[in-house]
N, C-alpha and C positions, 0 to 999 in steps of 0.2 A: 472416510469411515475408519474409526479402529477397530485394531486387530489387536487384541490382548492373551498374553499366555497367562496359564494360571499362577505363577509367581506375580505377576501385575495383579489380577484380581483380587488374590489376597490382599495386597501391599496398598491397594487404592480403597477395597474394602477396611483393615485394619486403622488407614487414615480417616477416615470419614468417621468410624466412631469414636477414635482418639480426637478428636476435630471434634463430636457432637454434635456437625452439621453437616450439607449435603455443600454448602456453599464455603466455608470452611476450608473444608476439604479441598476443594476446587481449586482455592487461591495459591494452598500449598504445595498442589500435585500439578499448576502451571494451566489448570484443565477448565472445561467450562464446568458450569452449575447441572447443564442438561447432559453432557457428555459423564459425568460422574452417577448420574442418577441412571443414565442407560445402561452403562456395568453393571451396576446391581442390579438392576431387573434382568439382564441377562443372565448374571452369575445365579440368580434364586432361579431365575427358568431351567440352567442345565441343573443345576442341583436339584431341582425339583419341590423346593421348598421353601417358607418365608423365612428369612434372617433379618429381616428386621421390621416391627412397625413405626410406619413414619406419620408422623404430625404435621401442624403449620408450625407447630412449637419446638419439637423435640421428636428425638429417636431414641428407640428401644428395642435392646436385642431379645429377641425369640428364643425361648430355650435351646431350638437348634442352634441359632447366631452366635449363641454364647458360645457352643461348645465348637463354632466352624472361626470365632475368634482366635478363642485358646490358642487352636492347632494352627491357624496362619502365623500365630505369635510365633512357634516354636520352630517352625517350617524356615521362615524369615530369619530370626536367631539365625539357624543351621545352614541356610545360602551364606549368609556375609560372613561366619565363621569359614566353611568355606571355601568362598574367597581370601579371606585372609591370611590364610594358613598356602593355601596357594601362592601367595604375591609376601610375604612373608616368611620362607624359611617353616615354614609347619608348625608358627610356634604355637604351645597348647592355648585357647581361650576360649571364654563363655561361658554360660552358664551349666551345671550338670547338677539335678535334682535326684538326691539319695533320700531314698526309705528306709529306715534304719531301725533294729529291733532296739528297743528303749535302755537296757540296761548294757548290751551291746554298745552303743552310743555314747551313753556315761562316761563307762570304763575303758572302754578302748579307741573308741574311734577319733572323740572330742580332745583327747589329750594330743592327738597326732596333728590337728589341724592345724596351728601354729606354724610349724615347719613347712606344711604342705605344700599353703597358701605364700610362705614365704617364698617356695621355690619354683609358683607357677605364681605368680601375679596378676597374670591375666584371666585365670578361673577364676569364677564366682560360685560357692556352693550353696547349693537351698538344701537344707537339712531337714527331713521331718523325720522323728523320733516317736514310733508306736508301734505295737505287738501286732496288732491286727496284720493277718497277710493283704498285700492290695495286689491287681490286677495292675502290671506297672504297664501295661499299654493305656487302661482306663485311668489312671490314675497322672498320666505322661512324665512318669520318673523314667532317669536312665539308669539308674542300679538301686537294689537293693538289696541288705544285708540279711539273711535272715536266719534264725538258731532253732535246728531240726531236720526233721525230713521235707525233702523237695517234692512236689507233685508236679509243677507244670514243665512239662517235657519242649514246650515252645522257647525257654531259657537257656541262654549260656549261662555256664557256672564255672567260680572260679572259688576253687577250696580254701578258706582263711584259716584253718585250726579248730582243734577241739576242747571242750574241758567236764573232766568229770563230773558230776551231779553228786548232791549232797545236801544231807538231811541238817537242819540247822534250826536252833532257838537259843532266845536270849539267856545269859547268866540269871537273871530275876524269875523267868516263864520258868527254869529249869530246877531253881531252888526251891520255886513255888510247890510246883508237879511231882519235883524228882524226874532224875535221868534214867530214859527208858534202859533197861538192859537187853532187851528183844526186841524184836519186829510186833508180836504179838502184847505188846504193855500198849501200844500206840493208839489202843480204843478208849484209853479215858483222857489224851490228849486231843487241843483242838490244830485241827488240821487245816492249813491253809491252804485254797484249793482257787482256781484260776474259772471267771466266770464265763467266758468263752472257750467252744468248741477245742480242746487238744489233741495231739497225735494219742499222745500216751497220758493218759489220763492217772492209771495205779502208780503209786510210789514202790518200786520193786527190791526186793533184797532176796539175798544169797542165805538159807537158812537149817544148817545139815547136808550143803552141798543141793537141797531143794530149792528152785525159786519160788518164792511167794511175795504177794503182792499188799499194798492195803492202799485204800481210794482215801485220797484227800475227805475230811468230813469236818464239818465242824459249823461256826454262826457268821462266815464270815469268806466271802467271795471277792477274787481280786481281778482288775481290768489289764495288769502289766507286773512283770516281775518285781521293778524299781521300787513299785509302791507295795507289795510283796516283803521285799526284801528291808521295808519300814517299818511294816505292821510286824516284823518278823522281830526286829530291836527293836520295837515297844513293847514287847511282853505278849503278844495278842496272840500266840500259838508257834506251831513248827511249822516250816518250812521248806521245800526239796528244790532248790538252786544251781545252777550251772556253777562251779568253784568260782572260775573268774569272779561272780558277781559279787559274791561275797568274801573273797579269798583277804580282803584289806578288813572288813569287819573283823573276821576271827583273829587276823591279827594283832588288831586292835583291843580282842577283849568283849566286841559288842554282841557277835556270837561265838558260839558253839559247837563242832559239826556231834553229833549222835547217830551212835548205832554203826559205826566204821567198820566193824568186826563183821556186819550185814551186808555191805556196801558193794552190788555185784561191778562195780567198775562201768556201768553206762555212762556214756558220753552225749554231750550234748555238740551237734557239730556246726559251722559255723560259716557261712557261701554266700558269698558274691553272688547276687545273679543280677541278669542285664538281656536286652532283646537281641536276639542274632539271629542272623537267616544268608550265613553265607557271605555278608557282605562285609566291608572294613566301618567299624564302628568310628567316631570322631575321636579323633588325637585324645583331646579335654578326659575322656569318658576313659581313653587305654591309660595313660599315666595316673588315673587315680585309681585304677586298676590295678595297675601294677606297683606304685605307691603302697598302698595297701598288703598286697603280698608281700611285699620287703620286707613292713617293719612293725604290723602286725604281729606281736607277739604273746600269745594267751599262756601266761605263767600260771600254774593252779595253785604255786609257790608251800611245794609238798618237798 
């Protein structure tokens, strides 16, 4: 009779649907046909649930299977890493999936990679690039980068820099319009305003030592800053931007910033976050960690 721990379960489960058969499977895991199909029926007994439907023909994962795959993938990964780093000198490797705010990514992060990868070659990074906040348990990233206020208090956080906010349109929106001279001109401009839920939604300024606010308004609703910060050098309205993002536009000419004399100095700030609980995170996951803090540099180039 076998006796299997749950690192086997995975590893025989994972093969069997990388195999796409139960028999497959078997040849390559040294095992019989019946001794392979008896793990799984056990493994979905303690689990309590179907991971897979099986045919005379073919197999198919179960929504649950799908998502009890994923996590054996990741699991598996994380044993032979490891090992390796054990039997190896601890050198950094594998795979480390970053969540990255989109204009964040562009401008700072993407240009660093080159070097990164050159001086860990055994990392592999999966990169996704989007505004939305994820759920990095639900989502099985090991960091992500994100620009604003933090809410979930179950994160380690590791501070990358800040950079001022700034109201900004094109030379052509501006010639068009005319440059506002107040806070208060800003109701017959169109305002570009962000189509999901934000911390801070008003555009704020400093006005007789009062603050006062005005809310994005205008025909025209954006999914990410990047794309934002397009419509913004097309002509298609103003703007209110992290410097960074647009800090090489105004250089260049493409924008503008407005209304500076208003500009109460809010900052947009900019963190590391990653899942901690006390424990030592993997090598792979601390040097791009700490990578990152070295040479990270957010110039607002003022």
């Amino acid at each position: 009779m076998h006796k299997f721990n749950r690192s086997t379960e995975m590893a025989v489960f994972v093969q069997v649907i990388e195999s796409e058969s139960l028999s497959a499977a078997a040849r390559k895991l040294g095992m019989t046909p019946s001794a392979v199909s008896k793990l799984i029926n056990r493994l979905e007994i303690r689990l309590g649930v179907r991971l897979l439907n099986r045919t005379t023909r073919k197999l198919q994962l179960t929504p649950e299977g799908s998502v009890f795959y994923e996590r054996s993938i990741r699991i598996l990964e994380d044993i032979v890493v490891a090992e390796q780093e054990a039997n190896q000198g601890a050198v950094p490797r594998g795979r480390i999936r970053v969540h990255c705010h989109v204009a964040f990514g562009k401008h700072c992060l993407m240009p660093l990679l080159p070097d990164f990868l050159q001086r860990y070659p055994e990392i592999t990074l999966d990169i996704s690039l989007c505004d939305l906040v994820v759920d990095l348990l639900d989502d099985r990233s090991d960091v992500a980068i994100r620009v604003g206020p933090l809410d979930d208090s179950r994160l380690m956080v590791r501070w990358l820099g800040s950079s001022r906010m700034v109201v900004v349109g094109a030379p052509s929106y501006l010639e068009r319009m005319g440059i506002p001279s107040m806070p208060g001109d800003l109701g017959r401009y169109n305002r570009l305003g962000f189509g999901f839920t934000r911390h801070v939604k008003a555009w704020p300024f400093i006005d007789s030592e009062e603050r006062v606010q005005q809310l994005p308004s205008g025909n025209l609703l954006l999914g990410d800053g990047e794309t934002m910060r397009k419509a913004a050098i097309a002509g298609l309205g103003l703007a209110r931007l992290a410097r960074f993002h647009v800090n090489a536009d105004i250089q260049a000419g493409l924008l503008l910033p407005v209304l500076e004399n208003y500009n109460p100095g809010d900052e947009e700030k900019i963190y590391a976050v990653f899942v901690g609980s006390g424990r030592q995170f993997p090598s792979r996951v601390r040097v791009f960690l700490d990578y990152l803090t070295e040479n990270i540099h957010i110039g607002d180039g003022e």
